[in-house]
N, C-alpha and C positions, 0 to 999 in steps of 0.2 A: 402122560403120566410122569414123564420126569420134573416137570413143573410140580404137581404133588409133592414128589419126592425131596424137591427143596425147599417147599414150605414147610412140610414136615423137620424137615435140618434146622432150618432156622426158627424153628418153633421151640425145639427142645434149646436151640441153644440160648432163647430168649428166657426160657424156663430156667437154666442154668446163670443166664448172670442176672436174672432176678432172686434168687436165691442166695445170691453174692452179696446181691445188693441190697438186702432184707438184714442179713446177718451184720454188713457194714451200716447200717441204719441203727439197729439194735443199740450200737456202741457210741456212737454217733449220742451227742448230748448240746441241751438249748438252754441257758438261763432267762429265766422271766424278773421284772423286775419293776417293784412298784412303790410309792411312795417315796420316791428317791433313793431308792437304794436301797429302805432299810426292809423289806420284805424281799428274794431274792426266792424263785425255784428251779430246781433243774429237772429236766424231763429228758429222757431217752425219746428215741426214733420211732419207739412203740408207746410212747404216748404215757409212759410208767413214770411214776414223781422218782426222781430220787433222793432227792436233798431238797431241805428245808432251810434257810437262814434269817434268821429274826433279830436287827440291833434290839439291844437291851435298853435303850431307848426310848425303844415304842410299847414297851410291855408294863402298862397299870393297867390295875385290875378293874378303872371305871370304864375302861375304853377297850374291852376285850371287842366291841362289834367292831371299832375303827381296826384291830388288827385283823376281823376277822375277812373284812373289806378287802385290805389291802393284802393277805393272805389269795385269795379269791382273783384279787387282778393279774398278780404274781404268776398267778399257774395257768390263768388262761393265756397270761402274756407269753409263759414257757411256750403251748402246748399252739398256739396258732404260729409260733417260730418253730417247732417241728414240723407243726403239718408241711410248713410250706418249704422245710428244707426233704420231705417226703416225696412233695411234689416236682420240685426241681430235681430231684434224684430220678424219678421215674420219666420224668422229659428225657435227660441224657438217657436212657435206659433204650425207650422207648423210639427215641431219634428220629425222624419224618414218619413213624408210623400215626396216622391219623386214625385213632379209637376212640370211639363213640363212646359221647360221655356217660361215666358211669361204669364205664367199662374195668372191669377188673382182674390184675393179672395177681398171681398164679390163676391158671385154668380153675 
């Protein structure tokens, strides 16, 4: 049973700095960027847009699809440089524990 006893310790305290680590994510921010520069988004750790930046530039009114293109590559460019500073975050986190993919923490 003391073996229980330490899984259950190190369970909550895995719960604990995943909770640390959630909140530090939260803050945590990724720029996407496309067309060279002149479309630019930022995303949070939760995957939330925050900022939008448009040179003035690429803004006529025949070409609203081209910016809406490059609008589009911008934030998926953000949002797969979240994901995967989510993932690296959860590696450290997680450390030699081996969980089965898909597996997801908080409980």
């Amino acid at each position: 049973m003391k073996n229980l006893g330490n899984m259950m310790k190190q369970a909550q305290q895995m719960q604990a700095k995943m909770a640390e680590m959630q909140a530090k994510m939260a803050e945590m921010e990724v720029t996407g960027i496309s067309g060279g520069g002149v479309i630019q988004t930022t995303l949070n750790g939760k995957f939330e847009l925050k900022r939008l930046k448009i040179d003035p530039s690429v803004v006529d009114p025949a070409e609203v699809e081209v910016l809406e293109d490059l609008i589009l590559a911008a934030f998926n460019d953000a949002k797969t440089k979240a994901e995967t500073l989510v993932q690296d975050e959860m590696a450290k986190l997680t450390g030699g524990m081996n969980l089965p993919a898909g597996f997801k923490l908080p409980f």
